[in-house]
N, C-alpha and C positions, 0 to 999 in steps of 0.2 A: 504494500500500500504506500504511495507517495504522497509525503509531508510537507507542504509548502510552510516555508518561513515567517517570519514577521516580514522581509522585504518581497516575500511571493516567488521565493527558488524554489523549486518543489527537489525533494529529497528521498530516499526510501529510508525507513524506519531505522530495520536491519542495519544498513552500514552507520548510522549515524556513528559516528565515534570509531569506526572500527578500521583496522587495518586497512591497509589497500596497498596489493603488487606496487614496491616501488619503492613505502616509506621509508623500509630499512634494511637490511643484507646480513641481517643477522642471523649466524649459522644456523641459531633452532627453527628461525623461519621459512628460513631458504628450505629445510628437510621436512617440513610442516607441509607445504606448500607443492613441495616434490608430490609426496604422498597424497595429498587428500586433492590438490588441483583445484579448481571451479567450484568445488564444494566446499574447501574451506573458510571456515567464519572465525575471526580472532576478534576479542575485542580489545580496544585502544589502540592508536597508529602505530605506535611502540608496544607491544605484545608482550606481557610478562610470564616468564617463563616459571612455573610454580614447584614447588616440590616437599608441600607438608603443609598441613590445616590441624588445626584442634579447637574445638567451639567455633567462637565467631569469628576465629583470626586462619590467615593464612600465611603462608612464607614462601617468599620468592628465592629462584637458586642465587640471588645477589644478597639477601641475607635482609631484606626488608618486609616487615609485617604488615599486615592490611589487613582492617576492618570489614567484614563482609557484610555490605548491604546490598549485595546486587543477587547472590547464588542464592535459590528457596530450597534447592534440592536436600541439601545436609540439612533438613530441617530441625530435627534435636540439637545440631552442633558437628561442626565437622569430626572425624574421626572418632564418635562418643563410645567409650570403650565397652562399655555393656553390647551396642551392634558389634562393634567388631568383633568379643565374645564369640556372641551365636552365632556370627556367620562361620569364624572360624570352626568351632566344635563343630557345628553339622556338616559341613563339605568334608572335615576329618573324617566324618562317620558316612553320609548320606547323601546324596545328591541325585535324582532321576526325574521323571516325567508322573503326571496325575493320572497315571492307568496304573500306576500299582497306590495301595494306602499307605500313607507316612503319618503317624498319629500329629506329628508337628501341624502336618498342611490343614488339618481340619481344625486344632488347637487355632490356629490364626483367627481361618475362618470363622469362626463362634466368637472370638472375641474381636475380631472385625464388627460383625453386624450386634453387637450390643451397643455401635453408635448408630443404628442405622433402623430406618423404620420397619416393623416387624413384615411389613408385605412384602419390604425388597426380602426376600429369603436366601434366595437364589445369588450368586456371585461367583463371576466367571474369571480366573486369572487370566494377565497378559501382562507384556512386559515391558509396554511404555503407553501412556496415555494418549499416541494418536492409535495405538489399536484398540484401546479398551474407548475413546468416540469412536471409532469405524465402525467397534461391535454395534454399540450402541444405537446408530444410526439404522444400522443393519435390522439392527432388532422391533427397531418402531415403526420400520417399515414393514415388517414382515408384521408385527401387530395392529398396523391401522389402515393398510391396504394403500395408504398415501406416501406420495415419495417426497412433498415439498419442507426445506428445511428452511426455519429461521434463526438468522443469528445476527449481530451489531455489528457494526459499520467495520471496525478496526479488531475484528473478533482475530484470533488465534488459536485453533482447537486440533493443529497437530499435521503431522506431514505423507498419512499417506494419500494415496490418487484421488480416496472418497472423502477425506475430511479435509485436503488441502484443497476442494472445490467450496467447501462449507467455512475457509480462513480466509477472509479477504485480506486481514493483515500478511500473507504469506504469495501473494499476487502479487508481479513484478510490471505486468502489461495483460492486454485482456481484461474480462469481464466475468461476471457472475456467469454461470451455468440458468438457464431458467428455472431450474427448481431449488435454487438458492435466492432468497430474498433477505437482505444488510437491515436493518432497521437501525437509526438513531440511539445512541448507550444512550442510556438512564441519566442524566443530568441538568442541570438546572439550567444551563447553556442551550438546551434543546425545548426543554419542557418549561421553564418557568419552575413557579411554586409547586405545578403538581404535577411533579414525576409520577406518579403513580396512575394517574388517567393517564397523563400523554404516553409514556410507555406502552400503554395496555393500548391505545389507540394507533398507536406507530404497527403493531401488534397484527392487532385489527385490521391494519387497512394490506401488510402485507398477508395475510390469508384471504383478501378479497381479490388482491390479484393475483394470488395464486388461483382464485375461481376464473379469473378473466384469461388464464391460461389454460383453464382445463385442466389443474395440477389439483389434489387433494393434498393439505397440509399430513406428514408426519411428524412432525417433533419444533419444539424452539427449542435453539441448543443453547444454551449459556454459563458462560463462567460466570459463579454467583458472585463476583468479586469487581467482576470486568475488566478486570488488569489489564489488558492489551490495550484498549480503548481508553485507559487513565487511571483505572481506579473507580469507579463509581459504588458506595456502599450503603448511601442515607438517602432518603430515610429508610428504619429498619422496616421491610415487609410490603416497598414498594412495586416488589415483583408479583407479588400476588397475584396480581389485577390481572397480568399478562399473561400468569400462570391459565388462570379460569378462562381468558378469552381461547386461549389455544385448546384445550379443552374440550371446549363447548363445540368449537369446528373437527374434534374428533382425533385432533392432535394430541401426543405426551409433550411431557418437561423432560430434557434430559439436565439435567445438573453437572454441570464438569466442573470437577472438583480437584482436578488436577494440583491448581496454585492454593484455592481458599481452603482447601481442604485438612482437617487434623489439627486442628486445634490453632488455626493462624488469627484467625479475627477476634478470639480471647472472647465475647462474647458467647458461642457456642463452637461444637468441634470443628462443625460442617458453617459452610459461606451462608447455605440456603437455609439452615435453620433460621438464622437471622431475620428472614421473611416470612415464618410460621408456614412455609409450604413444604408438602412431603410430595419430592420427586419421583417420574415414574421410571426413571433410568439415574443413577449416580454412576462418573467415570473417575476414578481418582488414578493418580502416577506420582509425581516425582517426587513428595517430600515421603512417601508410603515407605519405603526401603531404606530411607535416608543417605543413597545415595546409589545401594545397590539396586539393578533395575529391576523394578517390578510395578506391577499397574493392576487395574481389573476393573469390573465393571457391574453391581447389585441392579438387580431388576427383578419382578414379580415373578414368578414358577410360568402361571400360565404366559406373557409375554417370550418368556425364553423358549418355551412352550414351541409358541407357534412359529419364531425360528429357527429352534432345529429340528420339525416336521420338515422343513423344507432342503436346509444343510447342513445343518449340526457346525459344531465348533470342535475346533482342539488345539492347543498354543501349546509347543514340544517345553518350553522353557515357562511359561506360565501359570505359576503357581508351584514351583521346584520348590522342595525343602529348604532349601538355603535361604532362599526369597520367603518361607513361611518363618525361617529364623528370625530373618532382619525384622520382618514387617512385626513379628510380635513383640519382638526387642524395642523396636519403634513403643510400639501401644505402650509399653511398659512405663517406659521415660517419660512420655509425657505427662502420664496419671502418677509415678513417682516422685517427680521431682516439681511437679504443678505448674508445666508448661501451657494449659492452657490459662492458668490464675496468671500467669508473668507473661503474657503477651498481651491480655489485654491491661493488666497495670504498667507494665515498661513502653507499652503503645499509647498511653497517656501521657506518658512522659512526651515521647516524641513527639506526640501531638499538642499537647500544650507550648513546646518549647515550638516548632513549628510555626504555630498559630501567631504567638507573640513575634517572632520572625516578620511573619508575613505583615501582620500591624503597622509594622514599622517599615519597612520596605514594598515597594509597587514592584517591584520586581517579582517577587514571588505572590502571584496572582490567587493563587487556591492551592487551600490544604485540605484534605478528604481520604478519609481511609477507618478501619476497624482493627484493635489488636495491632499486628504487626504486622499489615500491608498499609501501607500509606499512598497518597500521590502528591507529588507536590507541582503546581504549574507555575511555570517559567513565563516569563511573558517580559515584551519591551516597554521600556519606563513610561516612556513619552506615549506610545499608541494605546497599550494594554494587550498587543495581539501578543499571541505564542510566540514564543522565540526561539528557535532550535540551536540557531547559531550559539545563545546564549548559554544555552543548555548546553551544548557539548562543553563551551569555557569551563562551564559549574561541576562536570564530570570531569575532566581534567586537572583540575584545583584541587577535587576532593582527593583523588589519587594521587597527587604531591603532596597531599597530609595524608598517606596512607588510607585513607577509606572511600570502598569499589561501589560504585553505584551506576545506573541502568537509566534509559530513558523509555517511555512507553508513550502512548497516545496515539490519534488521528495528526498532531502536527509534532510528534517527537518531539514535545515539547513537555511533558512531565515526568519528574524522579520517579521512578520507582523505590519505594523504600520495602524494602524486604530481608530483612537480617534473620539469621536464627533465631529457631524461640527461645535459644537459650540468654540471650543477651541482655546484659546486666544493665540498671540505669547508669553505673560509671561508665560503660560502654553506648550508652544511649545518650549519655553529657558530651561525650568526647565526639561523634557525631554531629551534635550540634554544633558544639564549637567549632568546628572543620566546615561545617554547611556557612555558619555566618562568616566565615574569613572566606568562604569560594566564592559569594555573587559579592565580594567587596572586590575580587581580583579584576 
């Protein structure tokens, strides 16, 4: 998706800030670049070359530490030795496919779905979040006889052939598929005061053209977070409206819960709770394993039901012991050590300090977020429009004081704040202090 500036360069998202053939010759890039080609993505023009994490820090092979505000994956904290633990122990012992019983893989499962509504019963592994939305997509089609998907404008929900038609953020040239319809993210920038009708009416009007095409609605797909698209999280229970409309045209919700997922928005485990609505598909990945890949995807008996009458499923690595190790090791930590109580108090933090930030500086245009996903928008003094340009400065600043941060949005123009849940308020001060010395630069 391309991001026009505050002076109207239009830009793609993806490279903001990131390497590009040329900037540097440095040995580990040059062998990066050899290898992966056209598909390589590094971020920063100078590319840090990493070698050891623990919590929220990482270390580079030059011997500099860095704050992780940018990586959601290590969600408990990089390196957290309890996963490392069980992943170790069970690959020592055990390691195969879900056609034989491993008492661990079903141990997960059961304590998986004790965050999860009793109808989803059902849960299918897989091993990165754009297969556990493909399933998904798969599924609601095969459940509702309709193949039209809804998702928001600057949506991102994964890279294979069927979900990367339903990513407009991952669109370089071209257009939507007709059975893909973009609607406007949930924001006040769109809707005014009442995100919650306008949503639900943005909603609305893409399943009416999905009737003007001949297309029957199956699914609105959304990250209940919006992260791609800025962050969108307030008010709580805005989605509702949009949930019921889709609904009512015979459509599911699929919830991808990929990012908001597990205890990030410290108000509840899941993004969607937040909005009092029980999804008819959840797809979660990256912070699930805390770093080891695994994914999957909860949905009702009968829905999974009626698509594997037609093709059934089977993911060789999806739901392997090792992946039932980490994921449980996961569950564990976060109820041990009260990581979802410290994301949303240490995301107070940030958000207050934030807030007062913004007060006092027109530069930093909007703060909005739950817990420990934030967004912060960037924008030019003098106009108020988004400023990408600026935003890269403010990413580059902060990583000269050691802490990694991300840009998201329709105009690449908002922080992503997303640190571990493990992250302390002296870790959450020192952040701040580094964010007001970068838009001073």
């Amino acid at each position: 998706m391309s991001a026009p500036n505050a002076h109207g360069e239009v830009r793609q998202i993806l490279d903001m800030n990131a390497f590009r053939p040329g900037d540097t010759k440095a040995q580990a890039v040059e062998r990066r670049l050899a290898n992966l080609g056209a598909a390589s993505v590094l971020f920063y023009r100078e590319p840090i070359e990493m070698v050891a994490a623990e919590g929220a820090w990482m270390t580079a092979r030059d011997g500099t530490r860095y704050l992780d505000f940018y990586n959601n994956v290590p969600s408990v904290g990089h390196s957290h030795p309890k996963v490392v633990e069980a992943v170790a122990a069970q690959i020592a012992k055990l390691n195969t496919n879900t056609r034989y019983i491993v008492a661990i893989v079903d141990e997960y499962l059961e304590a998986l779905k004790t965050h999860l509504p009793d109808a989803l019963s059902n849960v299918v592994m897989t091993c990165s979040g754009s297969e556990a939305n493909d399933l998904a997509i798969r599924v609601a089609r095969a459940a509702t006889g309709g193949s039209g998907i809804i998702v928001t404008e600057t949506a991102y929900h994964g890279n294979t052939a069927l979900v990367t038609e339903a990513s407009p953020s991952a669109l370089k040239r071209g257009s939507l598929p007709d059975h893909v319809i973009a609607v406007p993210p949930p924001g006040a920038g769109h809707f005014g005061e009442d995100i919650a009708g306008g949503f639900r009416a943005s909603v609305e009007a893409a399943i009416a053209e999905f009737a003007r095409r001949g297309i029957r609605p199956a699914a609105l797909l959304a990250d209940s977070i919006f992260s791609s698209d800025g962050i969108f999280s307030d008010p709580a229970g805005f989605l509702r409206p949009a949930v019921e409309a889709v609904r009512a045209a015979g459509g599911l919700f699929i919830a991808d819960e990929v990012q908001p997922g597990f205890a990030r928005t410290g108000e509840a485990f899941w993004g969607y709770a937040r909005h009092g609505v029980e999804p008819d598909l959840v797809t979660m990945g990256k912070p699930m394993g805390n770093g080891f890949p695994m994914a999957g995807m909860a949905a009702r008996p009968d829905h999974l039901a009626s698509f594997c009458t037609d093709v059934g499923y089977f993911n060789t690595f999806g739901g392997n012991p090792v992946a039932a190790a980490a994921g449980l090791a996961v569950l564990e930590v976060i109820r041990e050590e009260g990581l979802q109580q410290n994301a949303l108090e240490t995301g107070r933090v940030l958000l207050d300090g934030l807030r007062d930030i913004a007060a006092a500086d027109a530069r930093v245009a909007d703060v909005r977020g739950a817990g420990l996903f934030i967004g912060v928008d960037l924008a030019d003094e003098e106009t108020g429009r988004p400023d990408a340009d600026f935003t890269v400065t403010v990413i580059d600043a902060m990583r000269a004081q050691g802490v990694l941060i991300g840009a998201a949005g329709r105009y690449g123009a908002t922080l992503k704040v997303r640190p571990p849940l493990c992250l302390n308020r002296e870790e959450a001060e020192r952040f701040l202090t580094a964010f007001r010395a970068a838009i001073r630069v």
